[in-house]
C-alpha angles and dihedrals in degrees: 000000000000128000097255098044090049092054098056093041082061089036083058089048099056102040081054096056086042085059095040090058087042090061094041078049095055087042088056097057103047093050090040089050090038088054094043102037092035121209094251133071131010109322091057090066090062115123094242090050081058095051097043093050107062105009090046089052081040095050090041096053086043094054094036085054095038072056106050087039086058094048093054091040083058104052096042083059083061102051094046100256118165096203080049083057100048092046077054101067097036090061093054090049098059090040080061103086097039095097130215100016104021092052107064102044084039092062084040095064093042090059099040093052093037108056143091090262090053099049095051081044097061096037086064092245100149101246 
């Protein structure tokens, strides 16, 4: 596998475990504010109980998908696979604009996908 290729399939890795903790990270605030707010009385009533209920669950299902899409992403790099390729790229486009952390890997990737090393690498030619 070539350098570069090798680089946005690990770019794709870790932007899928970064996912993966951001939707850990979403899991952990609905049950925490479940447990602490409570779903009965008074206090479940409260406007933020409204928003981390659904949106967090909501949140939550859309990051743990963006992961396993990466992952797959990842792994379809590694067998050669042009939709793999093209899922690829999208994803580094829309980690584009999530700056800091988004933006690099995402380039990363671009480059990676886009080049001379990665089309011979998709078209099956030994590199």
């Amino acid at each position: 596998m070539p350098g570069r290729v090798k680089t946005a399939r690990l770019c794709l890795l870790i932007l899928g475990g970064l996912m993966l903790a951001t939707a850990g990270l979403f899991l952990f605030i609905v049950v925490s504010s479940s447990v602490l707010i409570g779903r009965q009385g008074e206090r479940s009533g409260l406007l933020g109980n409204a928003v981390l209920g659904p949106l967090g669950i909501e949140l939550f299902a859309a990051a743990a998908v963006l992961a396993v899409v990466e992952f797959l992403a990842a792994a379809g790099v590694r067998r050669r696979s042009a939709p793999a390729r093209f899922l690829g790229c999208l994803l580094g486009i829309l980690m584009l604009p999530l700056f800091p952390v988004g933006t690099v890997p995402g380039l990363f990737v671009l480059t990676g996908l886009l080049g001379a090393d990665a089309r011979d690498w998709f078209s099956g030619v030994r590199v």
